[in-house]
C-alpha positions as CSV (number, residue, x, y, z in Angstrom):
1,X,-31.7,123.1,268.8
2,X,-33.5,122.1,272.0
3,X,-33.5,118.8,273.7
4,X,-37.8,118.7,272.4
5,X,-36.4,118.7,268.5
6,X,-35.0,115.2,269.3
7,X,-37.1,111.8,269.7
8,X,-37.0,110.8,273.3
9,X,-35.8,107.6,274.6
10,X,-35.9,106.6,278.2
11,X,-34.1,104.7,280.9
12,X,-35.8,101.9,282.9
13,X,-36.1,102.9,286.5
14,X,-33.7,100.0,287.6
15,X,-31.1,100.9,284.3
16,X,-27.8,102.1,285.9
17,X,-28.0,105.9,285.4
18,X,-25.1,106.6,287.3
19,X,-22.6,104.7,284.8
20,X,-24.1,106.5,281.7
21,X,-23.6,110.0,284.0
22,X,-19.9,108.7,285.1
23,X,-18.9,108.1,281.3
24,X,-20.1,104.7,280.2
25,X,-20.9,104.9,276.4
26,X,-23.7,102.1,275.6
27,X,-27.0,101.5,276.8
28,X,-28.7,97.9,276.5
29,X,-32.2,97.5,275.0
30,X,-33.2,95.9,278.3
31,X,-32.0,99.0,279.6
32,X,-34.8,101.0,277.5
33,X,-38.3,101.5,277.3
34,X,-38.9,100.2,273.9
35,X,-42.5,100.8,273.3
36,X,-44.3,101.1,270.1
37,X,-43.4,105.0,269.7
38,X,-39.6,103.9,270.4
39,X,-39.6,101.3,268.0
40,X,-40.8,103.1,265.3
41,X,-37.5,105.2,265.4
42,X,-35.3,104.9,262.7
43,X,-32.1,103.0,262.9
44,X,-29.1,105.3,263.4
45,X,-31.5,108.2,264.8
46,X,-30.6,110.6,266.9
47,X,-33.0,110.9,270.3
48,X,-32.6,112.2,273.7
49,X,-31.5,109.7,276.4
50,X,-33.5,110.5,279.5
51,X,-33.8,108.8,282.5
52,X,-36.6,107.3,284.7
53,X,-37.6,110.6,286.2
54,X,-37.0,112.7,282.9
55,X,-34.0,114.3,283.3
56,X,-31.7,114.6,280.3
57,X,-28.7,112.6,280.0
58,X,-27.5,113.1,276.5
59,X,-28.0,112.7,273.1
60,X,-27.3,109.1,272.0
61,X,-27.6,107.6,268.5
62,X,-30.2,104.9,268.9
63,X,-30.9,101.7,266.9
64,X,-33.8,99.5,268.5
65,X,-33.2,96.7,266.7
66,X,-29.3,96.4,268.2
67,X,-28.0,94.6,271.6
68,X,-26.6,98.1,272.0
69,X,-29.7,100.1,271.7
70,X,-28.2,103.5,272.3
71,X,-24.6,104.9,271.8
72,X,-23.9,108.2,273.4
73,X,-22.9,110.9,271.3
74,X,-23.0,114.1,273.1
75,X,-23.7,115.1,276.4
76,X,-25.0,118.8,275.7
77,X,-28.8,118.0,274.5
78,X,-28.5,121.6,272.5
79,X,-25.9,120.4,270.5
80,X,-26.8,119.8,266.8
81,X,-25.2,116.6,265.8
82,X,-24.2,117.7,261.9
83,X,-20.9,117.9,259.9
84,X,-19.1,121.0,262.3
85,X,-19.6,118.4,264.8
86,X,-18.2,116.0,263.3
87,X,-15.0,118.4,262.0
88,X,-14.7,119.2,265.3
89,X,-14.1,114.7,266.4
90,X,-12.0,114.8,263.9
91,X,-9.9,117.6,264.8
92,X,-9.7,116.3,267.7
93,X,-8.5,113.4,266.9
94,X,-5.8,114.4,264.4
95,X,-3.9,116.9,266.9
96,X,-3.4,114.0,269.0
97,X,-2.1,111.5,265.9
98,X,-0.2,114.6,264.8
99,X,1.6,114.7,268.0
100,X,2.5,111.0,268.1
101,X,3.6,110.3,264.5
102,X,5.9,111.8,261.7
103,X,3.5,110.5,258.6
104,X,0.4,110.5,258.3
105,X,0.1,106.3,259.0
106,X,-2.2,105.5,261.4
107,X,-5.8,105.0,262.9
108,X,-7.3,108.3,263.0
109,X,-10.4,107.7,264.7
110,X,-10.7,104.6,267.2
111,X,-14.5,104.6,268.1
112,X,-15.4,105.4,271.2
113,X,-12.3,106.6,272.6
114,X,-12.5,109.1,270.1
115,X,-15.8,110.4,270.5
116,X,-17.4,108.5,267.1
117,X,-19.0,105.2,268.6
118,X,-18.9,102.1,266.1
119,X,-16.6,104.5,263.6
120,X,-13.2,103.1,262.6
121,X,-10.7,105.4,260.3
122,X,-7.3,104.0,259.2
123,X,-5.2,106.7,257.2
124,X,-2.9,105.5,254.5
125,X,-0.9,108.9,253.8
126,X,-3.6,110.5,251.5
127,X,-6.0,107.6,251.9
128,X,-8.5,107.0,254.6
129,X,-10.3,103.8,254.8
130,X,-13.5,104.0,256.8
131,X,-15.7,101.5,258.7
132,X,-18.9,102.6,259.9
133,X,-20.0,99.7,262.1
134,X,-22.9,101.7,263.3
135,X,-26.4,102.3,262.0
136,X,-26.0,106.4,262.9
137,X,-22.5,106.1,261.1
138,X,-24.2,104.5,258.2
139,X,-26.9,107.1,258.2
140,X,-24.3,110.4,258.2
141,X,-21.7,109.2,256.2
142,X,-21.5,111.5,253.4
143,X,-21.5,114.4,256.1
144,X,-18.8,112.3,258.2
145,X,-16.4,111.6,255.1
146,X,-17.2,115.9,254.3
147,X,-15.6,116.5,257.8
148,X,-12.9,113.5,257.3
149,X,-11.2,115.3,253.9
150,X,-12.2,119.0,255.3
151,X,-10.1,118.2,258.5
152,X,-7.1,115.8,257.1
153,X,-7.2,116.8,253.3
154,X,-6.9,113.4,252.6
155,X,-7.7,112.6,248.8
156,X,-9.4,109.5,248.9
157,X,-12.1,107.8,251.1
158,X,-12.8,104.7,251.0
159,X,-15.8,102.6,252.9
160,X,-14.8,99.2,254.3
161,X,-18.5,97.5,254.9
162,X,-17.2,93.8,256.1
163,X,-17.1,92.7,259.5
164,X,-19.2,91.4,262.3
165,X,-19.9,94.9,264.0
166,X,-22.1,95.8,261.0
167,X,-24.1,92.9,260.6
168,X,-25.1,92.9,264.5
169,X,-26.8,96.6,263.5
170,X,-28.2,95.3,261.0
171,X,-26.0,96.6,258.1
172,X,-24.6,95.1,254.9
173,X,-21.6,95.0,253.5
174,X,-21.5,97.6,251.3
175,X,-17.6,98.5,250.8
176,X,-16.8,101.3,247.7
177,X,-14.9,104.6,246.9
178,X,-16.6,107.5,248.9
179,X,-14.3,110.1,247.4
180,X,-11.5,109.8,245.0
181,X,-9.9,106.7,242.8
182,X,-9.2,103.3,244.6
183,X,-5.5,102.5,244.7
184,X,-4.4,100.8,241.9
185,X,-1.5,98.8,243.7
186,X,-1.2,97.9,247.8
187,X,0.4,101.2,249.6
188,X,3.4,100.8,251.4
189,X,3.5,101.7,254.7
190,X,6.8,102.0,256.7
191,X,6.9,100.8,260.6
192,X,9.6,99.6,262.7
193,X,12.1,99.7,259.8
194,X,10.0,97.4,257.8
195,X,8.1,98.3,254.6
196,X,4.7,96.8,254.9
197,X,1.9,96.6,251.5
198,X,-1.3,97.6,252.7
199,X,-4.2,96.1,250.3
200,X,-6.8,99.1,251.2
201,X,-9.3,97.2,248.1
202,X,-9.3,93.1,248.9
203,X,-7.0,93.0,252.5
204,X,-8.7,92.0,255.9
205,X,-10.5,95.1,258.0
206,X,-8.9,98.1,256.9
207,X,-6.0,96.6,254.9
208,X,-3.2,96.5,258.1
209,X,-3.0,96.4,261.6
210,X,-1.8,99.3,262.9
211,X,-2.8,98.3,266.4
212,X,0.1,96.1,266.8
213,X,3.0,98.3,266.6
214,X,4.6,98.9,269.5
215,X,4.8,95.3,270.0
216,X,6.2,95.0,266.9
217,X,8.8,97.0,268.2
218,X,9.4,95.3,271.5
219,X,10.0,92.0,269.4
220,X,12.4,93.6,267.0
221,X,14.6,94.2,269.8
222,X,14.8,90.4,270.9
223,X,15.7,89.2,267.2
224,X,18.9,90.3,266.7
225,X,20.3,87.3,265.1
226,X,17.7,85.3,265.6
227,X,15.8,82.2,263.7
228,X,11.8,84.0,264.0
229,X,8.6,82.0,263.5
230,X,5.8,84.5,262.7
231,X,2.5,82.3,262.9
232,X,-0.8,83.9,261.8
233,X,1.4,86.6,260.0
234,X,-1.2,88.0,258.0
235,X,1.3,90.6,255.7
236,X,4.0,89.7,257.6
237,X,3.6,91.8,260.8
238,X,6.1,90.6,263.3
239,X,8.4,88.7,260.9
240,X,8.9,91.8,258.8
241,X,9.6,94.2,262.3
242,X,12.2,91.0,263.2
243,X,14.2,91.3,260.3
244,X,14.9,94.7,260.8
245,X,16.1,94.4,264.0
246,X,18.4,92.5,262.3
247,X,17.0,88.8,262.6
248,X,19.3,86.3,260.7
249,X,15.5,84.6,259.6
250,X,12.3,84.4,259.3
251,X,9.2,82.2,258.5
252,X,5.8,83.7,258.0
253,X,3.1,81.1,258.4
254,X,-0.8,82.3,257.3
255,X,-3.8,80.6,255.4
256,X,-4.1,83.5,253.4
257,X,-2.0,83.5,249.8
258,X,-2.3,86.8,249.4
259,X,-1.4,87.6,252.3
260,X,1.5,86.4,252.3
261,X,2.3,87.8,248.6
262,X,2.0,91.0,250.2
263,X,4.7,89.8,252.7
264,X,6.7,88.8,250.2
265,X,6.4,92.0,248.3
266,X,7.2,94.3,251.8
267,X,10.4,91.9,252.5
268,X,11.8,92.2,248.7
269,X,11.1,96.3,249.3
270,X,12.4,96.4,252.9
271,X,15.7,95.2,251.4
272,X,15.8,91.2,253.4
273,X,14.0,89.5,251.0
274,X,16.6,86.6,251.1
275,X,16.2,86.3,254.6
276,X,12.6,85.7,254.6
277,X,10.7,82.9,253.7
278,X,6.6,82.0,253.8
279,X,4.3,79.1,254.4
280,X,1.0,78.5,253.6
281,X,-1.8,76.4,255.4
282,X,-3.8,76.1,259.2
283,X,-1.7,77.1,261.5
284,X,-2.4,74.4,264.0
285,X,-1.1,72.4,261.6
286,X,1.8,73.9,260.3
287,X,2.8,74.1,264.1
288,X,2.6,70.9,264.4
289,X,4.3,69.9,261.6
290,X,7.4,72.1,262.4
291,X,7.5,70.1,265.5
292,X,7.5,67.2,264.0
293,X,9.8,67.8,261.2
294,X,12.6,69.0,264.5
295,X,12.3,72.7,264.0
296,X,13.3,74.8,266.4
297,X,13.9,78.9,266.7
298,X,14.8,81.5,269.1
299,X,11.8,83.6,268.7
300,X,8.3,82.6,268.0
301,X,5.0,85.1,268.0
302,X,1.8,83.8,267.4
303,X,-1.1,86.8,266.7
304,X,-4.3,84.9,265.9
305,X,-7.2,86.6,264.9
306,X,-10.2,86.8,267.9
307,X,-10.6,83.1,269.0
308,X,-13.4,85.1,272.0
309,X,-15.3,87.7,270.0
310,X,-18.1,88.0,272.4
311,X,-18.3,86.3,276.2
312,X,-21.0,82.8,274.6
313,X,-17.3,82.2,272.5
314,X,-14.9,83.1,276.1
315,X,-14.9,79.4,276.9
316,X,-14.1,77.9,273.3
317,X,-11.5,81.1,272.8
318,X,-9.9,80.6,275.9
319,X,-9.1,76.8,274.8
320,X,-7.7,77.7,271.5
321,X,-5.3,80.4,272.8
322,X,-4.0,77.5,275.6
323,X,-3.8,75.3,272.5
324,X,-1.4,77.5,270.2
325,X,0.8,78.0,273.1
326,X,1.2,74.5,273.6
327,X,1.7,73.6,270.0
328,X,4.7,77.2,269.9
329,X,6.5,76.5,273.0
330,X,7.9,73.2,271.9
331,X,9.3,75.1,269.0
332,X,11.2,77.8,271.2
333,X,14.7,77.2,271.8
334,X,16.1,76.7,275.7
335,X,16.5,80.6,276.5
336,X,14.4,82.0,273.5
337,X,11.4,84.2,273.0
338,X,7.6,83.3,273.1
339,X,5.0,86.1,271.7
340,X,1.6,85.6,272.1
341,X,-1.3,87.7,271.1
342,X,-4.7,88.3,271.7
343,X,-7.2,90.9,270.0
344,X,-10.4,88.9,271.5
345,X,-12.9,91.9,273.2
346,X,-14.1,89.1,275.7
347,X,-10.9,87.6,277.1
348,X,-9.3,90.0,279.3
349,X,-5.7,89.9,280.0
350,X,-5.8,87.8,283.1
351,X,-7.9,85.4,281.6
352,X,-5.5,85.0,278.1
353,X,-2.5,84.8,280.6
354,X,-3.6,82.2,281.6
355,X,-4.8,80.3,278.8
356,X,-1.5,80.7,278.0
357,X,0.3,79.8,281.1
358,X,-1.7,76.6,281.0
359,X,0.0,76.1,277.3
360,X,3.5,76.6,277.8
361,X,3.1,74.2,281.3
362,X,1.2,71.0,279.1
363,X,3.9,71.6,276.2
364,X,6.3,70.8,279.5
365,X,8.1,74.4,279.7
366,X,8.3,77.1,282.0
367,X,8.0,80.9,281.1
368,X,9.0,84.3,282.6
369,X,7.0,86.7,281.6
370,X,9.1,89.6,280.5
371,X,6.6,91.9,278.4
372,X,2.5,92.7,278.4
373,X,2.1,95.1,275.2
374,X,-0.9,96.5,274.3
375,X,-2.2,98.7,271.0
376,X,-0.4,101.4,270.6
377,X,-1.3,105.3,271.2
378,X,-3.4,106.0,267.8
379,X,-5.8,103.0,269.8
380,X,-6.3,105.2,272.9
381,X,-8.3,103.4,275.3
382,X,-11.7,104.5,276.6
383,X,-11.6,103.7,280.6
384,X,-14.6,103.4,280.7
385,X,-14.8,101.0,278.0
386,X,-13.0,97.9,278.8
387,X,-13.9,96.7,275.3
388,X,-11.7,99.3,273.5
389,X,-8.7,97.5,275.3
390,X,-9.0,94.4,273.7
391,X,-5.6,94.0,272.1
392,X,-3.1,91.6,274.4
393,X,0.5,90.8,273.3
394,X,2.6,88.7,276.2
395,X,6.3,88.0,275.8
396,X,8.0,85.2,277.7
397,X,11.1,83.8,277.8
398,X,11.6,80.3,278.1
């Protein structure tokens, strides 16, 4: 196929060429010329990305009516972008997951970094959960979910169509069973010692967080004998991972019900049910309330969902991160363990450490910080890309 087969998009002359040449994956639609021809481009096309003077710089999937116009894709413009493509990105992407795990539990494909922008897998042993939170994702995905069981051999597929990503392409929320039966019961997953329930059907994002593991891990090995407070625990990430590094207890605090069934359910199956206990409601308030009611522990982790999605929210988010360490120190015993966690794209890590600096100082304590975790290596970061970085996790000691 030749570069001419493709619609052609094209830079403005003052766009920043050299980025997209150096390895910077999105172009802006003020970076475009978006005439009426361009426009008239269907969402999750392929086109040719050249620049000002006409020279090829790739082949980017394009959607006009997205902040993020264009997405490259390939950087050979003969390059057909169809389902040998695709088995090839996902190749790719399972030697390296091969090499880092035993099972077959993990993310498979982490967007960018992994050559599939907007493209989110999560495998579940013979399950893979797909998000397509792009418009060309959207438009391929019965080739894409082809090249997903050709590669892994994976029996089911399922398409997980919630989230913000999609609706700022312009995408519904279309989630169903692309190949295969849908579970019947949540899937256990094993991390850290702990047994886990995934719900791949009704659970947030992809059914778990897999992102979070290593720190997981780092906290494990501060709980031995420990009291643990796990606030915004979701199915019990960090309070599960506690009590098999041999925590003496722990309390789960979420707004979700199921959720924390499925807590529940991974404790009782891990084998330290009776060392595990939940509560439901805000957790603002629930912190509070411990507070007030004289609670105290030796470890505490709070890992709230984005509080800064994008940089208008940075300000607000920022505030609410300083906020929930000042409501969790209080609750940390003289010499224990803070955690504090951050998946927000728009607050980088200097900017959350110090949100949360400021929270342990107005709650009248002083920290040493001992620990900055990020996701672990099936989240490989795209340098590039400073938004596939975006997970934080901070450990202090008080």
């Amino acid at each position: 196929m030749t570069p001419s087969s493709f619609p052609i998009v094209r830079l403005k002359p003052k766009a920043n060429a050299r980025a997209i040449r150096h390895g910077f994956p999105w172009i802006y639609d003020n970076e475009l010329v978006l005439d009426r021809r361009a426009k008239k481009i269907a969402p999750g096309s392929i086109a040719c990305l050249e620049d000002n003077e006409r020279s090829p710089l790739g082949l980017i999937a394009f959607n006009a009516e997205s902040r993020i116009a264009g997405r490259m894709l390939e950087r050979d413009v003969t390059r057909e972008i169809d389902r040998a493509w695709l088995v090839e990105k996902f190749a790719r992407a399972l030697a390296l997951r091969e090499r880092l795990y035993e099972t077959p539990f993990y993310r498979l494909i982490h967007a960018e970094a992994d050559g599939l922008p907007g493209v989110v897998v999560d495998r579940f042993g013979d399950v893979a959960v797909i998000q397509p939170n792009a418009a060309w994702s959207e438009v391929l995905l019965d080739e894409m979910v082809a090249a997903l069981v050709e590669v892994t051999g994976v029996t089911t597929v399922l398409k997980n169509g919630s989230g913000r990503a999609r609706s700022l392409e312009g995408l519904d929320e279309d989630s169903r069973v692309m190949v295969g039966s849908a579970p019947e019961a949540p899937v256990p997953v094993v991390m850290n010692g702990a047994t886990y329930m995934a719900d791949l059907m009704g659970g947030q994002k992809t059914g778990l967080f897999y992102d979070q593991r290593p720190n997981h891990g780092f906290a494990a090995g501060l709980c031995a004998g420990a009291r643990v407070l796990d606030v915004f625990s979701h199915v019990g990430g960090f309070a599960l991972a506690a009590l098999a590094g041999g925590a003496a207890s722990a309390l789960s605090v979420d707004g979700s019900a199921p959720a924390l069934e499925l807590a529940e359910a991974g404790a009782k199956a891990s084998g330290f049910g009776d060392r595990f206990e939940t509560r439901k409601g805000d957790a603002f308030d629930v912190l509070s309330a411990l507070a007030e009611e004289g609670a105290e522990f030796d470890v505490v982790i709070c890992d709230p969902p984005a509080f800064a999605p994008s940089k208008p929210a940075l300000e607000k988010g920022l505030r609410a991160y300083e906020r929930v360490a000042r409501l969790a120190a209080p609750l940390v015993a003289e010499g224990g363990y803070l955690g504090l966690c951050s998946c927000s794209h728009a607050a980088d890590v200097a900017k959350f450490r110090g949100a949360c600096v400021r929270g342990i100082g107005r709650a009248g304590r002083q920290g040493q910080l001992i620990h900055t975790g990020y996701a672990g290596p099936d989240h490989p970061l795209m340098p590039q890309l400073a938004e596939s970085g975006y997970l934080k996790s901070l450990f202090f000691r008080l």
